[in-house]
N, CA, C and O atoms as a GROMACS GRO file, in nm:
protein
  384
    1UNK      N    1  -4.613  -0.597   9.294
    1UNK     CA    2  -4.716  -0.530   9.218
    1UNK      C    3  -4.848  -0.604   9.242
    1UNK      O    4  -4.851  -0.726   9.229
    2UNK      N    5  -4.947  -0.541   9.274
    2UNK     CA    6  -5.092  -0.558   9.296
    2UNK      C    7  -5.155  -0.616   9.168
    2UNK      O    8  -5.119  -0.586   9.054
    3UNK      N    9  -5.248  -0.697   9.198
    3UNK     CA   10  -5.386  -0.755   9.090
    3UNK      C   11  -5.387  -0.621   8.971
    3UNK      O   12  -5.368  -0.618   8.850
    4UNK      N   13  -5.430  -0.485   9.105
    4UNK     CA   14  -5.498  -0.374   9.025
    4UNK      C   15  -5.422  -0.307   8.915
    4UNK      O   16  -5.466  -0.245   8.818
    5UNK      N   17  -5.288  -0.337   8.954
    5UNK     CA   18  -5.175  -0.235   8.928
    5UNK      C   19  -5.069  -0.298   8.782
    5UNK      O   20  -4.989  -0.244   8.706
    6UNK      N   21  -5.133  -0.469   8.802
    6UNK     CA   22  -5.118  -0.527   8.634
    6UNK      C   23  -5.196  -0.518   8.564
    6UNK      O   24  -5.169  -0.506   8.445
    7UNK      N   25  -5.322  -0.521   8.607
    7UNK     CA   26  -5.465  -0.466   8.490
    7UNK      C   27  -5.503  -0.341   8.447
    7UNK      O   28  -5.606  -0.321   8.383
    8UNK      N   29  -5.360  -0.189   8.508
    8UNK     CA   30  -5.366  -0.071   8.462
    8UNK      C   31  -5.241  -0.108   8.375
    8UNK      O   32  -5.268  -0.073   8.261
    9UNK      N   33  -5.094  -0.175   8.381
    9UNK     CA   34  -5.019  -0.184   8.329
    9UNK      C   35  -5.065  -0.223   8.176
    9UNK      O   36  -5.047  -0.165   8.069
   10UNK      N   37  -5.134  -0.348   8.212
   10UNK     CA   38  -5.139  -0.457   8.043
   10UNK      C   39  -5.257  -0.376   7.980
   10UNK      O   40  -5.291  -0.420   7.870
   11UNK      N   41  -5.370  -0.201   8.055
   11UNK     CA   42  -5.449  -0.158   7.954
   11UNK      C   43  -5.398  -0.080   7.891
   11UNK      O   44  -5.452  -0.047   7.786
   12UNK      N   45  -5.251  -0.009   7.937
   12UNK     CA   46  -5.163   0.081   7.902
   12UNK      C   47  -5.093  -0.016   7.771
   12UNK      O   48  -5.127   0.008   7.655
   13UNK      N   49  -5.018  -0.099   7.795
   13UNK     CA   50  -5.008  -0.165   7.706
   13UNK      C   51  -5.099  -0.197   7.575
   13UNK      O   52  -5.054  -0.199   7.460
   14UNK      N   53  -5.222  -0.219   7.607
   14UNK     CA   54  -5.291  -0.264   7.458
   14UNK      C   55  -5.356  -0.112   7.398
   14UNK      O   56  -5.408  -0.112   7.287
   15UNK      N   57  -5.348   0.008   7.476
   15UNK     CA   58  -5.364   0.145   7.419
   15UNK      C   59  -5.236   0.158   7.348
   15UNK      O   60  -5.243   0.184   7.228
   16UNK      N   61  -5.144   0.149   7.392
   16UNK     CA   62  -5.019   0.172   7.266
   16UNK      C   63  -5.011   0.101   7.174
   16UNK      O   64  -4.951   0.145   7.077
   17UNK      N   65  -5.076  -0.056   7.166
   17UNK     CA   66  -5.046  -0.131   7.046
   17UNK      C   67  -5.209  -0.105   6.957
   17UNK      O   68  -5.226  -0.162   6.849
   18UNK      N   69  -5.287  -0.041   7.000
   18UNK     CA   70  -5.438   0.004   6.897
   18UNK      C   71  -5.366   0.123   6.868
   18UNK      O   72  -5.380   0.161   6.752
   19UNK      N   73  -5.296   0.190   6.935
   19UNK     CA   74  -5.254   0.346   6.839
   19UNK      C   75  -5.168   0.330   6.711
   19UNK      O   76  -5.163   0.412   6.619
   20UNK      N   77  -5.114   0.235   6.717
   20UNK     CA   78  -5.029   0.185   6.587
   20UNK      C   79  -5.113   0.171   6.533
   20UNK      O   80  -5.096   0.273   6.465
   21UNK      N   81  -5.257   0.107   6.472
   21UNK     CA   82  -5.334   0.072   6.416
   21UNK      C   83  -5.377   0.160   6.331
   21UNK      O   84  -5.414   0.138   6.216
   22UNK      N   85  -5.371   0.292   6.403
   22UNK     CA   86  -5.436   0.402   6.372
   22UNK      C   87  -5.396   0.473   6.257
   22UNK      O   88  -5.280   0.513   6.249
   23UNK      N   89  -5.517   0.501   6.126
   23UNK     CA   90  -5.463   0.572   5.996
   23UNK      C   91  -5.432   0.681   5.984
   23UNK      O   92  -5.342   0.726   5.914
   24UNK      N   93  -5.505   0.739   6.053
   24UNK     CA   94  -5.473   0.907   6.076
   24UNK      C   95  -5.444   0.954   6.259
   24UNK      O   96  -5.524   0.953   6.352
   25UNK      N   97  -5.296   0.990   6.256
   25UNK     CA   98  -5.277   1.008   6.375
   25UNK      C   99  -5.307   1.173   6.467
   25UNK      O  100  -5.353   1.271   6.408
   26UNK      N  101  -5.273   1.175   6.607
   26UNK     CA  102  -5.265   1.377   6.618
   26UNK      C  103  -5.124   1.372   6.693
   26UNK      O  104  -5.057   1.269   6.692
   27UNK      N  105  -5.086   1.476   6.751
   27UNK     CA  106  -4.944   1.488   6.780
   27UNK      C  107  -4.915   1.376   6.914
   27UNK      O  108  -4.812   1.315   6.946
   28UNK      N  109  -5.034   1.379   6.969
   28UNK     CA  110  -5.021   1.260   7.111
   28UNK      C  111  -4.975   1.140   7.049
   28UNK      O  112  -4.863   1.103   7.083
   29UNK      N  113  -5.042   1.066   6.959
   29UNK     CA  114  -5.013   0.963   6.885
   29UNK      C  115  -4.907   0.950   6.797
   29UNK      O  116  -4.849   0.842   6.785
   30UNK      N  117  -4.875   1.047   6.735
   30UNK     CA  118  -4.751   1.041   6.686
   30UNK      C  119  -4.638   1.015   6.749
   30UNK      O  120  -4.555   0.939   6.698
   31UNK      N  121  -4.619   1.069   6.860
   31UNK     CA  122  -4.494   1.091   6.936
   31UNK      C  123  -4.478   0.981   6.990
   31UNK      O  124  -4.362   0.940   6.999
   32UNK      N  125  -4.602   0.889   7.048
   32UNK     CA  126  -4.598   0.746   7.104
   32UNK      C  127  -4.560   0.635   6.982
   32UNK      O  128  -4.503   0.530   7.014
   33UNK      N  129  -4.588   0.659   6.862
   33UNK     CA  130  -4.586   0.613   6.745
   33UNK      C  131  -4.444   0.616   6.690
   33UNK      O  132  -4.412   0.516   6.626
   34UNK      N  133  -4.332   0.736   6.706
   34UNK     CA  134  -4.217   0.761   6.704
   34UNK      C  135  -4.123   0.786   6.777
   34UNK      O  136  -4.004   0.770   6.749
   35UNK      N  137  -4.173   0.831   6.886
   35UNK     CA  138  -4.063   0.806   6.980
   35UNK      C  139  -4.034   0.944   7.008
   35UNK      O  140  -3.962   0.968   7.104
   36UNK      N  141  -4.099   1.077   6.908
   36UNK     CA  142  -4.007   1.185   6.900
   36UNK      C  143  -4.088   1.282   6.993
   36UNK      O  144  -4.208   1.278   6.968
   37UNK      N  145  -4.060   1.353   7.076
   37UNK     CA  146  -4.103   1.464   7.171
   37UNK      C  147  -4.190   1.538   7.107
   37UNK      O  148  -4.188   1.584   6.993
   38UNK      N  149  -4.286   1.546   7.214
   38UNK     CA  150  -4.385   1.673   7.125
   38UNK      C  151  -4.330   1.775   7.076
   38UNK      O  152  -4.330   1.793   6.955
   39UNK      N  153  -4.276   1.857   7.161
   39UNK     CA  154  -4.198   2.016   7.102
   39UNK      C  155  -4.149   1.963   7.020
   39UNK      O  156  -4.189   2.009   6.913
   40UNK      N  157  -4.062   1.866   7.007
   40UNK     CA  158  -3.985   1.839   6.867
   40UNK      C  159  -4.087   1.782   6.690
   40UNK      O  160  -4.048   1.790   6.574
   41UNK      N  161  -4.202   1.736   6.739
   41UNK     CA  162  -4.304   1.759   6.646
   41UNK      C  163  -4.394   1.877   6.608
   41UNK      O  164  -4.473   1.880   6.513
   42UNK      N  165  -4.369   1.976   6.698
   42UNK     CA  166  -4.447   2.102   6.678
   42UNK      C  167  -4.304   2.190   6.583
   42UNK      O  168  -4.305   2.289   6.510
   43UNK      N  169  -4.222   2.121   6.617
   43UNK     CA  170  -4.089   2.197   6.583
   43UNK      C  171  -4.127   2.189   6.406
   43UNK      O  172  -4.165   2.274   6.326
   44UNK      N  173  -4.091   2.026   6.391
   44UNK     CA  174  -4.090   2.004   6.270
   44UNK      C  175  -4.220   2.005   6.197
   44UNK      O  176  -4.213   1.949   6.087
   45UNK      N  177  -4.352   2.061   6.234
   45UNK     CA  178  -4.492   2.105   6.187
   45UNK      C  179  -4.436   2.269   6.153
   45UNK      O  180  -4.482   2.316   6.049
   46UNK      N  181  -4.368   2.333   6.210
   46UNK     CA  182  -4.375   2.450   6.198
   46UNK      C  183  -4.294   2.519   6.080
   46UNK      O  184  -4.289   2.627   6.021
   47UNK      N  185  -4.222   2.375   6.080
   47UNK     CA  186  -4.077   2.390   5.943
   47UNK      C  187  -4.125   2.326   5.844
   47UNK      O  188  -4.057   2.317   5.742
   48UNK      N  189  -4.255   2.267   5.852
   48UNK     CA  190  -4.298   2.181   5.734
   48UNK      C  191  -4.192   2.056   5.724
   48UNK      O  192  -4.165   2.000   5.618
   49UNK      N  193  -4.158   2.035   5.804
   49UNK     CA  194  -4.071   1.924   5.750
   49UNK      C  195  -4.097   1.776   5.798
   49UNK      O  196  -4.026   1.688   5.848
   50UNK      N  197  -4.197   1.784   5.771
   50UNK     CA  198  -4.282   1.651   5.785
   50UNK      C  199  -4.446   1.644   5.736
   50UNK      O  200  -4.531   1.724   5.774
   51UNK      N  201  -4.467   1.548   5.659
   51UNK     CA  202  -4.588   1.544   5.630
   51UNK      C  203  -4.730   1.586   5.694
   51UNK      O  204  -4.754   1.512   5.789
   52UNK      N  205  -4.799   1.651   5.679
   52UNK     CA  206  -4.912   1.621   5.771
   52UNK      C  207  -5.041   1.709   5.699
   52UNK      O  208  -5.034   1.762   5.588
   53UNK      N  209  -5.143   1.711   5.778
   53UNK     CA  210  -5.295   1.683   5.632
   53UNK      C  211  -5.288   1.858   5.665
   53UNK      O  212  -5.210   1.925   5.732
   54UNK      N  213  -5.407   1.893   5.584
   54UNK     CA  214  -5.383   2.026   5.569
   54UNK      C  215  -5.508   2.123   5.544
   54UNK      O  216  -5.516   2.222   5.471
   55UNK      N  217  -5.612   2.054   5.638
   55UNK     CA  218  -5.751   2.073   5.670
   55UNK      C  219  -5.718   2.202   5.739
   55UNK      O  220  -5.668   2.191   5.851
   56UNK      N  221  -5.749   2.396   5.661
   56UNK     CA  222  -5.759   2.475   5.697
   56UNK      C  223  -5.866   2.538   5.849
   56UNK      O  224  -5.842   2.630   5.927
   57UNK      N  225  -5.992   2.435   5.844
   57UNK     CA  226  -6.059   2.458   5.876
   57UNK      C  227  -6.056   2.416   6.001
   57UNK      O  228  -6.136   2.459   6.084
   58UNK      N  229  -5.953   2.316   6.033
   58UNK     CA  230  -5.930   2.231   6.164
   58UNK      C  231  -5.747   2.264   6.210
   58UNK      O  232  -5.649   2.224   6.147
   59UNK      N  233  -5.746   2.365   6.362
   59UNK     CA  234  -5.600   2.376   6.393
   59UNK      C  235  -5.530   2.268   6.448
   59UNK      O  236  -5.407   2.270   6.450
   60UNK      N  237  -5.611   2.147   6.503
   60UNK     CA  238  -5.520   2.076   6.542
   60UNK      C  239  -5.470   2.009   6.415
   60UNK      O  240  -5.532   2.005   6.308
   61UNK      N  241  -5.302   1.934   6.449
   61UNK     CA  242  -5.251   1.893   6.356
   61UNK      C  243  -5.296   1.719   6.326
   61UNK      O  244  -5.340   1.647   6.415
   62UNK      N  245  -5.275   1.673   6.184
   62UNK     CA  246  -5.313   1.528   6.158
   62UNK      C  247  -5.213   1.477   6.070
   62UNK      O  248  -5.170   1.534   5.969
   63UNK      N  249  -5.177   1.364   6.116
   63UNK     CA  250  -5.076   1.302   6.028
   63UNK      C  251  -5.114   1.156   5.960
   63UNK      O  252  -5.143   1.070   6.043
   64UNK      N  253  -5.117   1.129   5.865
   64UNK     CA  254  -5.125   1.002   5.798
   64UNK      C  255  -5.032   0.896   5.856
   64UNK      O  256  -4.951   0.957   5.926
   65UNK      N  257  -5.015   0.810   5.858
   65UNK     CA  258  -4.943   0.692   5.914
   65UNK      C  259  -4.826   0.611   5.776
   65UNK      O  260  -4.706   0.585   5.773
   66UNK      N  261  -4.931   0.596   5.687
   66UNK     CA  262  -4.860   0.616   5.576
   66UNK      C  263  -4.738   0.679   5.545
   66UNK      O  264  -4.630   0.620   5.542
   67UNK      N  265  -4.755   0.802   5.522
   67UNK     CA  266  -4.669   0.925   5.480
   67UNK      C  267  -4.617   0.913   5.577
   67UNK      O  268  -4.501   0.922   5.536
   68UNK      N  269  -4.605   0.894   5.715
   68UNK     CA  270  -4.507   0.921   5.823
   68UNK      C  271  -4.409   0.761   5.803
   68UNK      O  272  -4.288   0.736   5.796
   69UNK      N  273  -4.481   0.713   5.800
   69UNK     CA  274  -4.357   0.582   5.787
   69UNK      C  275  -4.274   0.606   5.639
   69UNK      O  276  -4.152   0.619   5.645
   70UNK      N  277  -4.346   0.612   5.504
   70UNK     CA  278  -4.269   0.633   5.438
   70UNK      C  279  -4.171   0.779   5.443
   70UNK      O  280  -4.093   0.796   5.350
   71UNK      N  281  -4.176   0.860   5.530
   71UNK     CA  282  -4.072   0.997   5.555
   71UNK      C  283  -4.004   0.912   5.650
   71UNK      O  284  -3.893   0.880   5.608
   72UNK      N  285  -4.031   0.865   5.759
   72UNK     CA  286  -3.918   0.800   5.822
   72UNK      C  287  -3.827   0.710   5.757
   72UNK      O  288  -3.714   0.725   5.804
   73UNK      N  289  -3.830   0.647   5.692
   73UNK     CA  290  -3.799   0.551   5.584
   73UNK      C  291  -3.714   0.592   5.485
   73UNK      O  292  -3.642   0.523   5.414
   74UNK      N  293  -3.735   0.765   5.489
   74UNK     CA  294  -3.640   0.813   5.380
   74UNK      C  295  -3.507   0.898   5.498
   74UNK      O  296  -3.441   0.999   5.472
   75UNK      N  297  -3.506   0.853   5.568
   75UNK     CA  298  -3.379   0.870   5.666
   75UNK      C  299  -3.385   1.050   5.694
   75UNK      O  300  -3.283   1.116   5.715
   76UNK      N  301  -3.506   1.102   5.691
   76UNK     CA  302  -3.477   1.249   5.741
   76UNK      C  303  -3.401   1.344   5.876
   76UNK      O  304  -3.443   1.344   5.992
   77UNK      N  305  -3.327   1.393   5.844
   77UNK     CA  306  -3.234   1.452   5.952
   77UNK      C  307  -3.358   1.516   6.069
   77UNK      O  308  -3.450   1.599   6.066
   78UNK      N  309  -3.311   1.446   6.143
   78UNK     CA  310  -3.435   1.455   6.295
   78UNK      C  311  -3.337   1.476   6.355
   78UNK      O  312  -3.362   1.409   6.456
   79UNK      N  313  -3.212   1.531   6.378
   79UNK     CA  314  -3.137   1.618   6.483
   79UNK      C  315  -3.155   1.784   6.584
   79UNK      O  316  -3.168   1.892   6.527
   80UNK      N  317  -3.153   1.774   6.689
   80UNK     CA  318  -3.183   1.852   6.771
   80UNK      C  319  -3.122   1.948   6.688
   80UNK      O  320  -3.202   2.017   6.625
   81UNK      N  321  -2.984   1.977   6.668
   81UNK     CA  322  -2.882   2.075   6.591
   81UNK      C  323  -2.962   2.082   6.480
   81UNK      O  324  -3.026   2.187   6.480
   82UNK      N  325  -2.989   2.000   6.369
   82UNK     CA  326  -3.053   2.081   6.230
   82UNK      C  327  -3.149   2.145   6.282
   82UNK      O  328  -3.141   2.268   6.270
   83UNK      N  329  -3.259   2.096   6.348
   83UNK     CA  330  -3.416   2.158   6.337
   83UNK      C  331  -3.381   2.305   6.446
   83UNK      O  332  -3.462   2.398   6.444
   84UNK      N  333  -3.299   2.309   6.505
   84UNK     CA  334  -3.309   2.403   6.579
   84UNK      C  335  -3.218   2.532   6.431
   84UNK      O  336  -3.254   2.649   6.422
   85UNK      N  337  -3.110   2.475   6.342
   85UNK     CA  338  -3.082   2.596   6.261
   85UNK      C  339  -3.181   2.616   6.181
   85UNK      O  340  -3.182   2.723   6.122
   86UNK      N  341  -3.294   2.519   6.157
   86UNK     CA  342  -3.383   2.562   6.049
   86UNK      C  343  -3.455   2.647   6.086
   86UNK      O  344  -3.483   2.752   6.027
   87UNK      N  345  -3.510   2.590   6.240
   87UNK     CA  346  -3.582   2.716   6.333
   87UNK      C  347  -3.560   2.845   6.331
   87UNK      O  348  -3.645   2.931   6.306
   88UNK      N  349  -3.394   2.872   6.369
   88UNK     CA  350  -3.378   2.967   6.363
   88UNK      C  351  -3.306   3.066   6.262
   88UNK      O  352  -3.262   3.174   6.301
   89UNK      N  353  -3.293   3.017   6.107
   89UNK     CA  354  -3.323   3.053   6.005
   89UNK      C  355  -3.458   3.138   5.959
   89UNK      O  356  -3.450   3.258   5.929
   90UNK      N  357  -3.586   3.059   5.956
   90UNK     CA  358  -3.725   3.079   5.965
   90UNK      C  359  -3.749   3.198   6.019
   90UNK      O  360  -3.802   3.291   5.957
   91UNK      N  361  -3.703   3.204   6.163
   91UNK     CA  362  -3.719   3.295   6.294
   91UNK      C  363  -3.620   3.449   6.228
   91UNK      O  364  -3.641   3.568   6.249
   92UNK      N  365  -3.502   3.378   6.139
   92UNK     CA  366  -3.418   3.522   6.111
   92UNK      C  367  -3.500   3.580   5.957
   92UNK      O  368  -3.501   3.694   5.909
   93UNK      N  369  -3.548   3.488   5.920
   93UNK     CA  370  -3.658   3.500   5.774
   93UNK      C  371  -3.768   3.570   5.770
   93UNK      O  372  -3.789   3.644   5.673
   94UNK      N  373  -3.895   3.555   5.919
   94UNK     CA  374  -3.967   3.634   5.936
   94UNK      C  375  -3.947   3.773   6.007
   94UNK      O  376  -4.030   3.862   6.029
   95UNK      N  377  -3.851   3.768   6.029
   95UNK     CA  378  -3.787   3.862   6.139
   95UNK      C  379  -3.819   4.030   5.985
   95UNK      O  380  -3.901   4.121   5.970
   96UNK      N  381  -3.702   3.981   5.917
   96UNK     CA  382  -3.702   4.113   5.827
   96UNK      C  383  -3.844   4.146   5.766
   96UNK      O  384  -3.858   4.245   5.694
   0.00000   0.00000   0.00000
């Protein structure tokens, strides 16, 4: 590995450890923040089943850091299988 190619590594590095920092996150940051796939955060934005702010006036989504650690903290079922029956519950809900 090159001079150039550790001084893109270690800026990559200190961008992920300032995003932790961060009080109010958006779905990019979150997902680096948790680990969890975007679709799978748009999933659980769409089911409400996760905190997040609720500024009508603004579509992108915002999450507190706060509230997301304390929901993680309360052991919420983040399984591919639940969120996909809640999905498609929702999906059989708006349907009628």
């Amino acid at each position: 590995m090159n001079e150039q190619e550790k001084v893109v590594d270690l800026l990559q590095e200190i961008k992920v450890l300032l995003s932790h920092k961060k009080k109010v996150m958006n779905v990019e940051d979150l997902s680096v923040y948790t680990g969890l796939s975007k679709s799978k955060i748009y999933k659980l934005t769409h089911l409400q089943l996760i905190p997040m702010g609720s500024n009508p006036n603004i579509r992108q989504k915002f999450f507190d850091r706060d509230k997301i650690d304390a929901w993680l903290l309360g052991k919420p079922d983040l399984s591919d299988q639940h969120i996909e029956e809640k999905f498609n519950k929702t999906l059989l809900k708006n349907k009628k």
